[in-house]
PAROGU-114885 format. One record per residue (C-alpha): residue in three letters; x, y, z. Coordinates in steps of 0.2 Angstrom, whole numbers, padded with zeros to 4 digits, always signed. Example, Ala and Ser with C-alpha at 12.3 -4.5 7.8 and 13.67 -1.06 7.14 Angstrom:
BEGIN
ALA+0062-0022+0039;SER+0068-0005+0036;
END
This chain:
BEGIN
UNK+0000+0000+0000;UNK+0015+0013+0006;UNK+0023+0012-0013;UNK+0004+0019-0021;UNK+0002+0032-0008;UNK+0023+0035-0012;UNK+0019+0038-0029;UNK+0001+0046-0027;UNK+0012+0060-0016;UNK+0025+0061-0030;UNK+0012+0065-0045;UNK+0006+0079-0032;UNK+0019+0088-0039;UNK+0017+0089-0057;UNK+0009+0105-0063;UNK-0010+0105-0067;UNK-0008+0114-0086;UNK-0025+0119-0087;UNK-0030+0137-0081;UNK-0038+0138-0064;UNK-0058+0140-0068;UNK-0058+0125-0081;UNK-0051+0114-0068;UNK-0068+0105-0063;UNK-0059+0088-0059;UNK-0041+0086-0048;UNK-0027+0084-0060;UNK-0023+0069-0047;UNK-0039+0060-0047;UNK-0037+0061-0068;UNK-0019+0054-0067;UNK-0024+0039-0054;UNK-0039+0035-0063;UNK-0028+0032-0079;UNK-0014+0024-0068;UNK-0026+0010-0062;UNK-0038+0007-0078;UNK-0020+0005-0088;UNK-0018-0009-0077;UNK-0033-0016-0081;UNK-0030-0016-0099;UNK-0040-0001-0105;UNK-0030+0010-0120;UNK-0037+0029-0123;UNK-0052+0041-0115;UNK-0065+0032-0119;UNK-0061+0017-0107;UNK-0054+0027-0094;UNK-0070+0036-0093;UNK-0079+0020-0094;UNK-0068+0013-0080;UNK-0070+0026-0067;UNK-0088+0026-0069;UNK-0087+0007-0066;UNK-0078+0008-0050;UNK-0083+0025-0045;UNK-0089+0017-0027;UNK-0069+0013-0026;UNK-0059+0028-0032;UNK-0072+0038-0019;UNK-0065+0028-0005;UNK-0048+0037-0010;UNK-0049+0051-0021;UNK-0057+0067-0019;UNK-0069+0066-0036;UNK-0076+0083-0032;UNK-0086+0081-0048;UNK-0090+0064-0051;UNK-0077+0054-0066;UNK-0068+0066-0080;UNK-0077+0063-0096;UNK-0064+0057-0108;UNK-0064+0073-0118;UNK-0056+0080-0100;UNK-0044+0063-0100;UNK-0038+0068-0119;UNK-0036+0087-0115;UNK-0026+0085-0101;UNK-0016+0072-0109;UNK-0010+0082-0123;UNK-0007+0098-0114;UNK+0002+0088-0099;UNK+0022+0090-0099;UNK+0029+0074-0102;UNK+0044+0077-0092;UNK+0037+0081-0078;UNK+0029+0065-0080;UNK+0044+0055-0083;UNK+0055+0065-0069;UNK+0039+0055-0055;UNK+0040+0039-0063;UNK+0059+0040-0058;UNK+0056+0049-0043;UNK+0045+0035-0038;UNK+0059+0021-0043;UNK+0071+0031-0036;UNK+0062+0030-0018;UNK+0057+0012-0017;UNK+0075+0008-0017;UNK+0076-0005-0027;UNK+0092-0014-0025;UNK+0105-0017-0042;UNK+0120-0024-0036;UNK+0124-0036-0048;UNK+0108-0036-0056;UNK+0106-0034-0075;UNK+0099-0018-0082;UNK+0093-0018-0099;UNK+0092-0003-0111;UNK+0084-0006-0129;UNK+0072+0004-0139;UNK+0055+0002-0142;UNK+0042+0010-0157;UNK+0026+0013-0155;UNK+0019+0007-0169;UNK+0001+0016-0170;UNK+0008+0034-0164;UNK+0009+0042-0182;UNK-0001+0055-0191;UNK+0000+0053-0209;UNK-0008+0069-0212;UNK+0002+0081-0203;UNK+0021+0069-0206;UNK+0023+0061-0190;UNK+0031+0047-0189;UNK+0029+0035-0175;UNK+0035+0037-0157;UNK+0050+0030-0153;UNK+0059+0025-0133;UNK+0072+0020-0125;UNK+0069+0010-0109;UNK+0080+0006-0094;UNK+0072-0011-0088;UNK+0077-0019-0071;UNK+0075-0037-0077;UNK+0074-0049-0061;UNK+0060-0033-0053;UNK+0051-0030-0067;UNK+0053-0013-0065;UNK+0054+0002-0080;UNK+0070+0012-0071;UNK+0067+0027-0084;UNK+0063+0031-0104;UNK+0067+0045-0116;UNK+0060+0049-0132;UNK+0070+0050-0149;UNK+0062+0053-0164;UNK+0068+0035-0171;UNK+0079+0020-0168;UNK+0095+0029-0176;UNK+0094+0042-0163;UNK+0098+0028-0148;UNK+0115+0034-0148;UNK+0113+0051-0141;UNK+0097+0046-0129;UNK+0106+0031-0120;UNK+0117+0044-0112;UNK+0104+0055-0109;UNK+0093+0040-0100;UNK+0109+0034-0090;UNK+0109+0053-0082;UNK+0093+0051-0075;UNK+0097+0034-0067;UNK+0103+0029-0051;UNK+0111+0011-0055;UNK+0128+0010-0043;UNK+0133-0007-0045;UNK+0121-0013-0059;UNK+0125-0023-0077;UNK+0118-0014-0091;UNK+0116-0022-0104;UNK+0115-0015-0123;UNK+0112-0018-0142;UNK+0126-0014-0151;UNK+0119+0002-0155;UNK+0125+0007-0138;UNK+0143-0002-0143;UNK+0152+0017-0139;UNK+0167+0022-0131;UNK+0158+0037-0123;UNK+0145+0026-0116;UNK+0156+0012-0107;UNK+0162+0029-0099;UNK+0147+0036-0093;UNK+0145+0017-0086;UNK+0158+0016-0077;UNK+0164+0033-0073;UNK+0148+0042-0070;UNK+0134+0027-0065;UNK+0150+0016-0056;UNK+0142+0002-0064;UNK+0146-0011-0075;UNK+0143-0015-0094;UNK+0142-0029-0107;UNK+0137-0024-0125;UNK+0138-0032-0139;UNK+0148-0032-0152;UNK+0144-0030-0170;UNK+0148-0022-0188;UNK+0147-0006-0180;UNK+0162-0007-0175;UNK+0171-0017-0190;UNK+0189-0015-0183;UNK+0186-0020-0165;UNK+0174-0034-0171;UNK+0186-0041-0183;UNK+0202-0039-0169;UNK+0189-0050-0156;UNK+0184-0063-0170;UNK+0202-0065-0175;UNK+0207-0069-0157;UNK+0195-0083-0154;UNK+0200-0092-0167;UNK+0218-0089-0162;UNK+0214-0095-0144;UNK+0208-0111-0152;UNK+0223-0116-0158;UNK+0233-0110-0147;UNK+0230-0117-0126;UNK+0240-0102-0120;UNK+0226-0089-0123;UNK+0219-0093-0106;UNK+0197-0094-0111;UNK+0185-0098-0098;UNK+0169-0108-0104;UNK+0151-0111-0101;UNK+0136-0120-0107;UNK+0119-0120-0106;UNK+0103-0129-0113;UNK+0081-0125-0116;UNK+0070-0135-0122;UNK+0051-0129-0126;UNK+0039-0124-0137;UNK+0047-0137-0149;UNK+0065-0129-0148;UNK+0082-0134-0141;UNK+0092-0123-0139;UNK+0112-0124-0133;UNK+0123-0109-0128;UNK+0142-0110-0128;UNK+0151-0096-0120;UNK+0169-0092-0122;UNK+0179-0077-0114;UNK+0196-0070-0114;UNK+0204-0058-0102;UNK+0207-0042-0117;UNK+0221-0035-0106;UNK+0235-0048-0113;UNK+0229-0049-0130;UNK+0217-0034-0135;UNK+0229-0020-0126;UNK+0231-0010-0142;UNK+0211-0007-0143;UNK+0207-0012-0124;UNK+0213+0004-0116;UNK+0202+0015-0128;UNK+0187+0007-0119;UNK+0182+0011-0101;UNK+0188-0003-0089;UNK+0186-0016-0103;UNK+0190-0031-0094;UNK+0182-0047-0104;UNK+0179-0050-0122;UNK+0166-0067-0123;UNK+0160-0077-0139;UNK+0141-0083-0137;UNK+0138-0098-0149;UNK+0118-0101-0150;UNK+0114-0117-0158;UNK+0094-0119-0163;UNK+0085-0136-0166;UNK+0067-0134-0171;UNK+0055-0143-0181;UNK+0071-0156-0188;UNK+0080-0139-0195;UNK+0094-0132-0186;UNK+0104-0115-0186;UNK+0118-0108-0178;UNK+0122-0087-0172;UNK+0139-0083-0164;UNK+0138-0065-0156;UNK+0152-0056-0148;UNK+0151-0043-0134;UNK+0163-0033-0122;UNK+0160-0033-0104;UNK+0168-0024-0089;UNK+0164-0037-0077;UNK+0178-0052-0073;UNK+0182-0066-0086;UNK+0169-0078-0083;UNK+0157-0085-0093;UNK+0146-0093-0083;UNK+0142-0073-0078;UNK+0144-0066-0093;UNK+0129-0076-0101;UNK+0120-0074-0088;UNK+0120-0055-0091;UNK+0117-0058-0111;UNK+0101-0069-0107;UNK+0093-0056-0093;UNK+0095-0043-0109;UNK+0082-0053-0120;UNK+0069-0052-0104;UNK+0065-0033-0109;UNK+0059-0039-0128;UNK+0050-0056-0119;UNK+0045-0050-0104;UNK+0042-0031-0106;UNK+0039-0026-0124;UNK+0030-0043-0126;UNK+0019-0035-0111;UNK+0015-0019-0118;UNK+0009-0025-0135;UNK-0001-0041-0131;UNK-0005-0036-0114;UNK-0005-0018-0113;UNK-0012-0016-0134;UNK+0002-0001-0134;UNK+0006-0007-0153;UNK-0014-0006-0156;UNK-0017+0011-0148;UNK-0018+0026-0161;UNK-0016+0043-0150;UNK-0005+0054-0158;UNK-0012+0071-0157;UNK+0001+0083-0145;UNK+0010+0076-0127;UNK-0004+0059-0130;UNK+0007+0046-0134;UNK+0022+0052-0123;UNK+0011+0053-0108;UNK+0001+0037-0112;UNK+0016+0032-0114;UNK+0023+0033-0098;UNK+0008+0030-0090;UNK+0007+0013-0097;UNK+0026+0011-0091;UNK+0019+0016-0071;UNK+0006+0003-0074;UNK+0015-0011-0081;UNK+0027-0011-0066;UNK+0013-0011-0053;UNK+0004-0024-0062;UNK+0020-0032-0063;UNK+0022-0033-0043;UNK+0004-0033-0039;UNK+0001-0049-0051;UNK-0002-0062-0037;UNK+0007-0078-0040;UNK-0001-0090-0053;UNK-0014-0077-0061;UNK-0005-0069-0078;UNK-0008-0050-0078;UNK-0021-0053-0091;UNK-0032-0064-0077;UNK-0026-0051-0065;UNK-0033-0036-0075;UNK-0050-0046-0079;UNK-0054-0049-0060;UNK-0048-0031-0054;UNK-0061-0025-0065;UNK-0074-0039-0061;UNK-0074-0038-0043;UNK-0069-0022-0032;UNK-0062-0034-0019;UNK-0049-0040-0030;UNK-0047-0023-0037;UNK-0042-0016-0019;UNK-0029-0031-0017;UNK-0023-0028-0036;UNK-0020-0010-0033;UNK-0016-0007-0015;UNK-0008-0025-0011;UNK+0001-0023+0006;
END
């Protein structure tokens, strides 16, 4: 209950941007009441509207309502004059506060489109973020906006200013593969980082490919190695990974790179349906030379397209929702983000979110558990 009333406090502060005698329903009770019915599963004004009057009864028991549920015309106004970075700044606020430890643990940054945010008739393409996930809390650390995926590069080290993660793995694309961003890992967040490697970087990839296949012929490369194995859905899959210390043999390129302590070789070998396939990948890492770790990191990074980008579209509809108009879709967006981590936590063990949603808005029982779960 103490981390909705923590972030119930913390939207207090965000700036009501409607002028005083047009103000005929709290900015707060408008930002809750789109908080809890995005946890349900509703996507735009309509539903929010038709949500609040559902469960009028329940939001009265805690918010003011001094007249009655916002219509959804009120929801979409607000919405498009609301300034997202006030917004953003409570969500991290909020993070910030429920002191979430990182040590050790993996956060992963990656961007995300929102497919149905464009306007065709006035050149809008669709809205684009970039996400910090904490991937064994389920928590959304902190977004930014870019206006697509090429511009990653410059908002990855805007988000990592916003974000306390002392101590943390981040993990990155290898669009994020950049000597200023190991940096600002290391020297400014004092965490620690492994990226992966691609064609971006053609020399540095080609130098790391070239030493594995050294080290295989040669047993005085010290490597450490690890394997792993899943089976499901009608696929095996088999990881090999393969590190080597980059000080000894890498020192040329290595000292160019913030605390580069590991290069690693992740073999993934596929068997489904009687065909197989095989992806080698290669990433730097300023974490210790050991492999067993260093794929562990790797495979916490695909939970924020499984677990949280898979969420938000067949959960949450976010790929389905077309509000473009103004602030909408970068408050919506955000708001779904608030939502998904509370559903996230809130989710009592063995109910999916989608079960979870369709009870919370079925009884007001589980609705109480669901939103204010002690």
């Amino acid at each position: 209950m103490e981390n909705n009333f923590t972030l119930i406090s913390i939207l207090r502060k965000i700036e009501d941007p409607r002028i005083e005698r047009t103000r005929l329903h709290n900015l707060i009770d408008i930002l809750v009441i789109a908080i809890c019915s995005s946890m349900c599963g509703m996507t735009g004004w309509e539903e929010f509207e038709a949500f609040g009057e559902e469960k009028k009864e329940w939001f009265s028991s805690f918010l003011k309502l001094p007249n009655g549920i916002p219509s959804h015309d009120t929801f979409r106004r607000v919405f498009q004059r609301l300034d997202p970075k006030q917004l953003q700044n409570a969500l991290i606020e909020w993070i910030q506060q429920l002191k979430i430890s990182l040590e050790g643990k993996v956060v992963a940054i990656d961007g995300k489109t929102l497919r149905a945010s464009f306007d065709n008739a006035k050149g809008l393409n669709p809205l684009h973020t970039v996400c910090a996930f904490a991937t064994e809390s389920n928590f959304i650390l902190g977004q930014t906006f870019v206006k697509n995926k090429e511009n990653e590069i410059t908002a990855i080290p805007e988000l990592l200013e916003m974000l306390e993660i002392k101590g943390a793995i981040v993990t990155i694309d290898a669009i994020g593969c950049q000597k200023a961003i190991t940096n600002k890992i290391c020297k400014e967040n004092k965490a620690e980082y492994v990226l992966a490697l691609k064609r971006n970087q053609p020399y540095l990839h080609d130098e790391v490919a070239a030493l594995f296949r050294l080290a295989e012929k040669h047993p005085q490369i010290t490597t450490d190695f690890f394997r792993s194995s899943d089976k499901g859905h009608g696929r095996i899959e088999e990881r090999e990974c393969t590190c080597i210390e980059a000080g000894p043999w890498l020192e040329h390129v290595a000292g160019k790179w913030t605390n580069l302590h590991t290069v690693a070789k992740i073999v993934a070998k596929i068997q489904r349906k009687g065909k197989f396939s095989e992806e080698t990948r290669y990433f730097l890492s300023s974490l210790p030379c050991n492999a067993k770790n260093i794929a562990h990191a790797v495979r916490e990074h695909w939970r924020i397209e499984n677990t949280l980008h898979w969420s938000l579209d067949v959960v949450f509809a976010e790929d389905k929702i077309h509000i473009s108009k103004d602030n909408s879709p970068k408050n919506l967006s955000i708001i779904r983000r608030i939502a998904f981590s509370l559903a996230k936590e809130r989710t009592p063990k063995g109910l999916t979110t989608k079960r979870a949603q369709l009870k919370s808005v079925l009884s007001s029982k589980f609705a109480n558990e669901y939103f204010f779960k002690d």
